[in-house]
C-alpha positions in Angstrom: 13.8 -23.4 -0.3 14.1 -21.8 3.0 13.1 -17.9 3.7 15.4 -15.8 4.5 15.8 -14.5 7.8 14.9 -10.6 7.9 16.4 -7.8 9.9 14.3 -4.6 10.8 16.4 -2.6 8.8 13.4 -3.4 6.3 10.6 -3.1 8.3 8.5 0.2 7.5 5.5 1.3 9.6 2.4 2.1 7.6 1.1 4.6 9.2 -3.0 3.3 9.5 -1.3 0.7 11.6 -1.2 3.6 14.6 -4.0 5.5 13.1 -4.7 7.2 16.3 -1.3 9.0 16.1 -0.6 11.9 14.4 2.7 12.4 11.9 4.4 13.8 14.7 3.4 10.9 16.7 4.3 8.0 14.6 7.3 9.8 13.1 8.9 9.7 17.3 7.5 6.3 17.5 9.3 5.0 14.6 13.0 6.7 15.9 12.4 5.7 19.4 12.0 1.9 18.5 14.7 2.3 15.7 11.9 1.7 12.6 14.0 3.2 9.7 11.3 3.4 7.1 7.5 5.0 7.1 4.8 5.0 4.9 2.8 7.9 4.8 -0.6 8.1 4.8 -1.7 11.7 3.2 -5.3 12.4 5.3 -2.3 12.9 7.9 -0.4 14.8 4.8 -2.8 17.1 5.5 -3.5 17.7 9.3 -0.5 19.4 9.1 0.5 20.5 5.4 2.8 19.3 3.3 5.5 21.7 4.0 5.7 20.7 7.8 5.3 17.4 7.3 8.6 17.1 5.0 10.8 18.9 7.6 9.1 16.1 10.5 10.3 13.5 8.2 13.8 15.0 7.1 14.3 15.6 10.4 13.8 12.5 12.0 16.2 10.4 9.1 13.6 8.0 7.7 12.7 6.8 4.9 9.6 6.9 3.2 8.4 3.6 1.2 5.4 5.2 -0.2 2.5 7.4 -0.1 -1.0 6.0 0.5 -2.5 6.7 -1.9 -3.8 8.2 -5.4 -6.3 6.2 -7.0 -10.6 6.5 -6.8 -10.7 7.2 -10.7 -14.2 5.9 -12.1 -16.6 8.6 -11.0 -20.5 9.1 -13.0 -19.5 12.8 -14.7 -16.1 13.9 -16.9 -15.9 17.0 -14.7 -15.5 14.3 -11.5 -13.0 12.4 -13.2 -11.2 15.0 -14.1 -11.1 16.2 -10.6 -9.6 13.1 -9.6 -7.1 13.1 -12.0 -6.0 16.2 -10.6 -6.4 14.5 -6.8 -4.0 12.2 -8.0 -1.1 14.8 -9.5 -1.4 16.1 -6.2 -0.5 12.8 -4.6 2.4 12.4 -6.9 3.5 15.8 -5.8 3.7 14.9 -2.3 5.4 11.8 -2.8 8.0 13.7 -4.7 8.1 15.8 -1.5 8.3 13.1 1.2 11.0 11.7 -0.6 9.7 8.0 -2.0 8.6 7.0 -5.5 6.1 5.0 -4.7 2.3 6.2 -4.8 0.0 3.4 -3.8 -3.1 3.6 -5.8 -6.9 2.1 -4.5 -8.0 2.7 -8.1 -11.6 3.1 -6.9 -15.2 1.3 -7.0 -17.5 1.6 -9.9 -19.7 4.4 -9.4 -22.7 2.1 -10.9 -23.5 -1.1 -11.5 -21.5 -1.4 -14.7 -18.2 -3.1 -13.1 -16.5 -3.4 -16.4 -16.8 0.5 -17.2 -15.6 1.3 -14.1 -12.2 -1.0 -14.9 -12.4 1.3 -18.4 -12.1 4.5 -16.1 -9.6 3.1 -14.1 -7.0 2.5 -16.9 -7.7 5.8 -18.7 -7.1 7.8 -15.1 -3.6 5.7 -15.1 -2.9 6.3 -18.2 -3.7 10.3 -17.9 -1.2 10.4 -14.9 1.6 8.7 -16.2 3.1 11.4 -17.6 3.4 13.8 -14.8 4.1 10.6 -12.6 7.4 10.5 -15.0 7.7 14.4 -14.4 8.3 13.8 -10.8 10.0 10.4 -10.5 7.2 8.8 -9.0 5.9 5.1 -10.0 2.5 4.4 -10.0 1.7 1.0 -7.9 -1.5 -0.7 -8.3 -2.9 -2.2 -5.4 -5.4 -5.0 -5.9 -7.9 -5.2 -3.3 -10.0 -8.4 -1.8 -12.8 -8.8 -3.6 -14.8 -8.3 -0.8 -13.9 -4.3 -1.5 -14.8 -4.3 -5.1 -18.2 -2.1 -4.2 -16.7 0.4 -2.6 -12.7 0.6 -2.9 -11.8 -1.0 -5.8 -12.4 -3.0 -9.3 -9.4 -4.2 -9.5 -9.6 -7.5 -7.2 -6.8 -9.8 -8.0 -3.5 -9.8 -9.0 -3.9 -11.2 -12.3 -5.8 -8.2 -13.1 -3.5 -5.8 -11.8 -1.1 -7.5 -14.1 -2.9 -7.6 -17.2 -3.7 -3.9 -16.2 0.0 -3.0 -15.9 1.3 -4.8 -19.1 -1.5 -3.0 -21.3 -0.5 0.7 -19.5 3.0 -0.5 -21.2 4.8 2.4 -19.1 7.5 1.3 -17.0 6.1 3.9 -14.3 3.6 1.8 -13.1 3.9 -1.9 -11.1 2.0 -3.4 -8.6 1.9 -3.9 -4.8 1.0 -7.1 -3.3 -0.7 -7.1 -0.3 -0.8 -10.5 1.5 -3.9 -9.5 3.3 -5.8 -8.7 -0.2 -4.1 -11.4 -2.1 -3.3 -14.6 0.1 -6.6 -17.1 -1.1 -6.2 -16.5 -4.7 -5.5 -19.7 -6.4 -3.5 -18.1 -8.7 -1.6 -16.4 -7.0 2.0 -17.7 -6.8 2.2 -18.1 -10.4 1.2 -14.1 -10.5 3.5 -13.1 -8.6 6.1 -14.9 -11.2 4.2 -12.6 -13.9 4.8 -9.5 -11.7 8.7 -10.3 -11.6 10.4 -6.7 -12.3 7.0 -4.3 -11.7 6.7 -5.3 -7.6 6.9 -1.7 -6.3 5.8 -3.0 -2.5 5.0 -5.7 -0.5 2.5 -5.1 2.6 1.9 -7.9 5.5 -1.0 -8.2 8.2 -2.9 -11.5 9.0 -6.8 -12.8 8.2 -7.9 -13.8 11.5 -10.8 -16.1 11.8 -13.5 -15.4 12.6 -12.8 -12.0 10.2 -13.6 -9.2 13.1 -15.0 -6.7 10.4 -14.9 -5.8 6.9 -12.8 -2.8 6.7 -10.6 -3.2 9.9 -10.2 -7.0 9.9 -6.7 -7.3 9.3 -5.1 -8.7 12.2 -1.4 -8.8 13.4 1.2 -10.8 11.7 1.1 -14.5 13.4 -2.7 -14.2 14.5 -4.4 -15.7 11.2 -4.4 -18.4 8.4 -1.6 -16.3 5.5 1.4 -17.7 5.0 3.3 -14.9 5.3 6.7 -16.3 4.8 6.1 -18.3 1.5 4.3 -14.9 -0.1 7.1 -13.1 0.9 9.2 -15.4 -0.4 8.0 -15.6 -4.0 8.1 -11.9 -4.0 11.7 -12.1 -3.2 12.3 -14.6 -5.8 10.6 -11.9 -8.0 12.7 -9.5 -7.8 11.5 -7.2 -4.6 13.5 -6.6 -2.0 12.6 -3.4 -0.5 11.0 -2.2 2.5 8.5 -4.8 4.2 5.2 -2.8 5.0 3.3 -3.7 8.1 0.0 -2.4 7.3 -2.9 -3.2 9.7 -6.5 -1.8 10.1 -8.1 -2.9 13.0 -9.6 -0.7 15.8 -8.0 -3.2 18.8 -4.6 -2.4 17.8 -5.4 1.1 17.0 -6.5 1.2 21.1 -3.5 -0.2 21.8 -0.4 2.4 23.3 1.4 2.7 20.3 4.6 1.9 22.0 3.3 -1.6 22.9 1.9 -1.6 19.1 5.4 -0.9 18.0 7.3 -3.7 19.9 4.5 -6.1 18.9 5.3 -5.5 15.4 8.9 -5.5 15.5 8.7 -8.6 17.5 6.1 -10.3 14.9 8.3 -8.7 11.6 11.3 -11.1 12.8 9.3 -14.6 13.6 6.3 -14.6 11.7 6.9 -12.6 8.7 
Protein backbone atom coordinates (compact mmCIF):
# COMPACT_ATOMS: atom_id res chain seq x y z
CA UNK A 1 0.00 0.00 0.00
CA UNK A 2 1.36 3.38 -0.68
CA UNK A 3 1.63 6.36 2.08
CA UNK A 4 -0.08 8.97 1.73
CA UNK A 5 1.15 12.09 0.75
CA UNK A 6 1.07 14.73 3.73
CA UNK A 7 0.46 18.47 3.83
CA UNK A 8 1.84 20.73 6.70
CA UNK A 9 -1.42 21.40 7.75
CA UNK A 10 -0.45 18.48 10.18
CA UNK A 11 2.88 19.18 10.95
CA UNK A 12 3.20 20.43 14.71
CA UNK A 13 6.60 21.75 16.17
CA UNK A 14 7.56 20.26 19.40
CA UNK A 15 8.94 22.65 21.07
CA UNK A 16 12.60 20.82 22.43
CA UNK A 17 13.15 20.73 18.69
CA UNK A 18 14.10 24.82 19.06
CA UNK A 19 15.01 24.40 22.66
CA UNK A 20 17.03 27.48 22.62
CA UNK A 21 13.83 29.58 21.94
CA UNK A 22 11.65 30.77 24.30
CA UNK A 23 7.48 30.45 23.97
CA UNK A 24 7.53 33.67 22.51
CA UNK A 25 10.13 32.68 20.16
CA UNK A 26 8.92 29.41 18.81
CA UNK A 27 5.22 30.63 19.01
CA UNK A 28 6.51 33.64 15.91
CA UNK A 29 8.53 30.98 14.46
CA UNK A 30 5.71 28.71 13.96
CA UNK A 31 3.27 31.72 12.32
CA UNK A 32 6.05 33.11 10.24
CA UNK A 33 6.68 29.66 8.50
CA UNK A 34 2.82 28.98 8.54
CA UNK A 35 3.31 25.77 11.27
CA UNK A 36 -0.36 25.59 12.48
CA UNK A 37 0.16 23.26 15.41
CA UNK A 38 2.69 23.36 18.71
CA UNK A 39 3.44 21.21 21.31
CA UNK A 40 4.29 22.73 24.39
CA UNK A 41 6.87 21.86 26.49
CA UNK A 42 5.94 23.13 30.27
CA UNK A 43 9.77 24.07 31.70
CA UNK A 44 8.91 26.91 29.10
CA UNK A 45 5.13 26.82 30.72
CA UNK A 46 6.89 28.14 33.30
CA UNK A 47 9.53 30.91 32.25
CA UNK A 48 6.73 32.77 31.69
CA UNK A 49 3.54 31.49 33.68
CA UNK A 50 0.75 29.93 32.60
CA UNK A 51 -1.50 32.85 32.27
CA UNK A 52 0.84 34.56 29.70
CA UNK A 53 1.65 31.77 27.96
CA UNK A 54 -2.20 31.02 27.07
CA UNK A 55 -2.78 34.54 25.68
CA UNK A 56 0.86 34.00 23.36
CA UNK A 57 -0.80 31.01 22.09
CA UNK A 58 -4.55 32.29 21.61
CA UNK A 59 -3.11 35.02 20.12
CA UNK A 60 -1.08 33.64 17.63
CA UNK A 61 -4.07 30.92 16.25
CA UNK A 62 -2.33 27.64 16.89
CA UNK A 63 -3.10 24.69 17.95
CA UNK A 64 -1.69 22.80 20.67
CA UNK A 65 -1.15 18.91 20.14
CA UNK A 66 -0.05 18.30 23.61
CA UNK A 67 1.71 19.13 26.57
CA UNK A 68 5.09 17.60 27.41
CA UNK A 69 4.69 16.14 29.94
CA UNK A 70 3.26 14.52 33.39
CA UNK A 71 4.66 11.38 34.24
CA UNK A 72 8.07 10.57 36.84
CA UNK A 73 5.67 8.55 39.28
CA UNK A 74 7.85 5.74 41.14
CA UNK A 75 9.79 7.70 43.71
CA UNK A 76 11.40 5.76 47.28
CA UNK A 77 8.79 7.63 49.96
CA UNK A 78 4.69 7.91 49.78
CA UNK A 79 5.07 11.62 50.58
CA UNK A 80 7.30 11.84 47.07
CA UNK A 81 4.79 10.04 45.21
CA UNK A 82 2.29 11.85 46.32
CA UNK A 83 4.00 14.98 45.29
CA UNK A 84 4.09 13.83 41.99
CA UNK A 85 0.74 12.93 41.73
CA UNK A 86 0.01 16.43 42.44
CA UNK A 87 2.92 17.48 39.69
CA UNK A 88 0.98 15.70 37.39
CA UNK A 89 -2.78 17.38 38.15
CA UNK A 90 -0.91 20.40 37.52
CA UNK A 91 0.13 19.25 34.15
CA UNK A 92 -3.32 18.32 33.27
CA UNK A 93 -4.39 21.78 34.41
CA UNK A 94 -2.22 23.37 31.97
CA UNK A 95 -3.15 21.34 29.20
CA UNK A 96 -6.71 22.16 29.87
CA UNK A 97 -5.42 25.82 29.67
CA UNK A 98 -3.28 25.62 26.39
CA UNK A 99 -6.10 24.25 24.85
CA UNK A 100 -5.09 20.30 23.84
CA UNK A 101 -6.13 17.05 25.57
CA UNK A 102 -3.26 15.47 25.27
CA UNK A 103 -0.59 15.21 28.23
CA UNK A 104 2.42 13.25 27.26
CA UNK A 105 3.54 11.18 30.12
CA UNK A 106 7.65 9.94 30.68
CA UNK A 107 6.22 7.73 33.50
CA UNK A 108 9.55 7.83 35.24
CA UNK A 109 12.72 5.47 36.17
CA UNK A 110 12.72 3.12 39.12
CA UNK A 111 14.06 4.88 41.95
CA UNK A 112 16.05 1.51 42.87
CA UNK A 113 17.07 -1.44 41.50
CA UNK A 114 13.65 -3.18 41.77
CA UNK A 115 12.38 -2.40 37.98
CA UNK A 116 9.22 -4.33 38.37
CA UNK A 117 8.14 -2.12 41.56
CA UNK A 118 8.77 0.77 39.83
CA UNK A 119 6.25 -0.40 36.78
CA UNK A 120 3.81 -1.02 40.10
CA UNK A 121 4.24 2.77 40.91
CA UNK A 122 3.78 3.78 37.64
CA UNK A 123 0.24 2.22 37.05
CA UNK A 124 -1.06 3.30 40.54
CA UNK A 125 0.14 7.13 39.73
CA UNK A 126 -2.09 6.59 36.36
CA UNK A 127 -4.52 5.25 37.86
CA UNK A 128 -4.73 8.14 40.83
CA UNK A 129 -4.87 10.80 37.91
CA UNK A 130 -7.35 9.51 35.90
CA UNK A 131 -10.01 10.93 37.52
CA UNK A 132 -9.14 14.51 37.57
CA UNK A 133 -7.67 13.92 33.92
CA UNK A 134 -11.56 13.17 33.18
CA UNK A 135 -12.37 16.48 35.29
CA UNK A 136 -10.58 18.44 32.72
CA UNK A 137 -10.92 16.72 29.41
CA UNK A 138 -7.51 15.71 29.20
CA UNK A 139 -6.16 12.05 28.02
CA UNK A 140 -3.40 10.68 29.56
CA UNK A 141 -0.74 9.32 26.72
CA UNK A 142 1.83 7.00 27.61
CA UNK A 143 4.96 7.33 25.97
CA UNK A 144 7.26 4.37 25.87
CA UNK A 145 10.77 5.15 25.93
CA UNK A 146 14.00 3.22 24.23
CA UNK A 147 15.16 1.05 26.48
CA UNK A 148 18.31 2.65 26.62
CA UNK A 149 16.33 5.32 29.01
CA UNK A 150 14.84 2.72 31.34
CA UNK A 151 17.47 3.98 34.22
CA UNK A 152 16.65 7.19 34.24
CA UNK A 153 13.45 8.26 32.23
CA UNK A 154 11.32 5.53 32.13
CA UNK A 155 10.16 1.68 32.90
CA UNK A 156 8.08 1.48 30.42
CA UNK A 157 10.25 0.59 27.27
CA UNK A 158 8.17 -0.85 24.54
CA UNK A 159 5.05 -0.56 23.09
CA UNK A 160 3.79 -3.76 24.09
CA UNK A 161 4.07 -2.64 27.55
CA UNK A 162 2.46 0.55 27.16
CA UNK A 163 -0.36 -1.50 25.75
CA UNK A 164 -0.80 -4.06 28.28
CA UNK A 165 -0.39 -0.94 30.68
CA UNK A 166 -3.26 0.92 29.00
CA UNK A 167 -5.73 -2.07 28.64
CA UNK A 168 -5.37 -3.01 32.47
CA UNK A 169 -5.94 1.09 33.48
CA UNK A 170 -9.28 0.09 31.45
CA UNK A 171 -10.13 4.03 31.41
CA UNK A 172 -10.69 5.31 28.01
CA UNK A 173 -8.68 8.50 29.27
CA UNK A 174 -5.54 7.03 28.69
CA UNK A 175 -3.70 5.81 25.15
CA UNK A 176 -0.39 5.75 24.00
CA UNK A 177 1.98 7.82 21.84
CA UNK A 178 4.37 6.27 19.58
CA UNK A 179 7.43 7.76 19.05
CA UNK A 180 9.34 6.38 15.95
CA UNK A 181 12.59 7.41 17.57
CA UNK A 182 11.80 5.21 20.92
CA UNK A 183 9.98 2.53 19.04
CA UNK A 184 11.41 1.87 15.42
CA UNK A 185 13.84 -1.60 16.28
CA UNK A 186 11.24 -3.32 18.17
CA UNK A 187 10.45 -6.51 16.52
CA UNK A 188 7.18 -6.36 17.51
CA UNK A 189 6.37 -3.49 16.74
CA UNK A 190 3.98 -3.31 13.74
CA UNK A 191 1.73 -5.80 15.10
CA UNK A 192 1.57 -3.37 18.37
CA UNK A 193 0.65 -0.74 16.75
CA UNK A 194 -2.48 -3.02 15.39
CA UNK A 195 -3.13 -3.63 19.29
CA UNK A 196 -3.02 0.23 19.87
CA UNK A 197 -5.78 0.76 17.15
CA UNK A 198 -8.29 3.36 18.81
CA UNK A 199 -5.95 4.54 22.11
CA UNK A 200 -3.05 6.35 19.60
CA UNK A 201 -3.23 9.77 21.18
CA UNK A 202 0.14 11.08 19.10
CA UNK A 203 2.60 10.17 16.78
CA UNK A 204 6.18 11.85 17.09
CA UNK A 205 9.01 11.59 14.17
CA UNK A 206 12.94 12.32 14.30
CA UNK A 207 15.66 9.89 12.86
CA UNK A 208 18.50 7.39 14.65
CA UNK A 209 21.53 8.45 12.96
CA UNK A 210 24.51 6.19 12.98
CA UNK A 211 26.89 6.48 14.61
CA UNK A 212 24.14 7.53 17.59
CA UNK A 213 25.77 11.20 18.43
CA UNK A 214 24.67 10.87 22.20
CA UNK A 215 22.37 9.27 24.50
CA UNK A 216 19.90 11.92 25.34
CA UNK A 217 20.21 14.26 22.28
CA UNK A 218 20.81 11.73 19.57
CA UNK A 219 17.80 12.01 17.65
CA UNK A 220 18.60 13.34 14.35
CA UNK A 221 16.52 15.05 11.58
CA UNK A 222 13.93 13.21 9.62
CA UNK A 223 15.82 11.64 6.46
CA UNK A 224 19.38 11.51 8.28
CA UNK A 225 19.03 7.84 9.84
CA UNK A 226 18.06 4.14 9.41
CA UNK A 227 13.69 4.61 10.64
CA UNK A 228 11.43 4.05 8.29
CA UNK A 229 9.45 6.78 8.83
CA UNK A 230 6.82 6.38 6.22
CA UNK A 231 5.83 2.70 6.85
CA UNK A 232 5.44 3.61 10.98
CA UNK A 233 3.50 6.27 10.02
CA UNK A 234 1.63 4.41 7.90
CA UNK A 235 0.52 1.65 10.28
CA UNK A 236 -0.42 4.37 12.68
CA UNK A 237 -2.66 5.71 10.12
CA UNK A 238 -4.16 2.40 9.34
CA UNK A 239 -4.75 2.41 13.19
CA UNK A 240 -6.84 4.89 13.51
CA UNK A 241 -4.56 8.24 14.10
CA UNK A 242 -4.65 10.85 12.07
CA UNK A 243 -3.87 13.86 13.93
CA UNK A 244 -1.09 16.25 14.18
CA UNK A 245 2.47 14.71 13.09
CA UNK A 246 5.06 15.80 15.87
CA UNK A 247 8.48 16.63 14.92
CA UNK A 248 10.36 16.12 17.98
CA UNK A 249 14.15 16.26 17.98
CA UNK A 250 16.80 16.56 20.78
CA UNK A 251 20.00 17.21 19.52
CA UNK A 252 22.40 20.16 20.45
CA UNK A 253 23.51 20.70 16.42
CA UNK A 254 20.06 21.59 15.52
CA UNK A 255 19.41 23.37 18.61
CA UNK A 256 22.71 25.75 17.29
CA UNK A 257 21.04 26.03 14.32
CA UNK A 258 19.03 29.69 13.52
CA UNK A 259 15.79 28.48 14.14
CA UNK A 260 14.47 29.91 11.05
CA UNK A 261 16.80 27.55 8.97
CA UNK A 262 15.67 24.82 11.69
CA UNK A 263 12.12 25.51 10.69
CA UNK A 264 12.40 25.28 6.81
CA UNK A 265 14.59 22.15 7.29
CA UNK A 266 11.69 20.52 8.97
CA UNK A 267 9.01 21.58 6.82
CA UNK A 268 11.03 20.55 3.94
CA UNK A 269 11.91 17.07 5.60
CA UNK A 270 7.89 16.68 7.01
CA UNK A 271 6.86 16.50 3.14
CA UNK A 272 9.72 14.00 1.57
CA UNK A 273 10.91 11.90 4.21
CA UNK A 274 8.20 11.64 6.68
Amino acid sequence: MSVTKLDLQRLSLNQITTENWSLEEAINGCVDHEIPVISVWRHKIAEVGLKKAKKMIAASGLNVSSVCRGGMFPALTSAERTERIEDNKVAIEEAAELGTDVLVLVCGPSPHKDIAEGRKWVQEGIEKIIPFAEQHNVKLGIEPLHPMFAADRSVITTLGEANTLQRSLGSSQVGVVIDAFHVWWDPFLYEEIEKARGTILGYHVSDWKVPLPDLFKGRSMMGDGVIDLPRIRRAVEDNGYDGPIEVEIINQAIWDMPGDESLELIKQRFLTTV
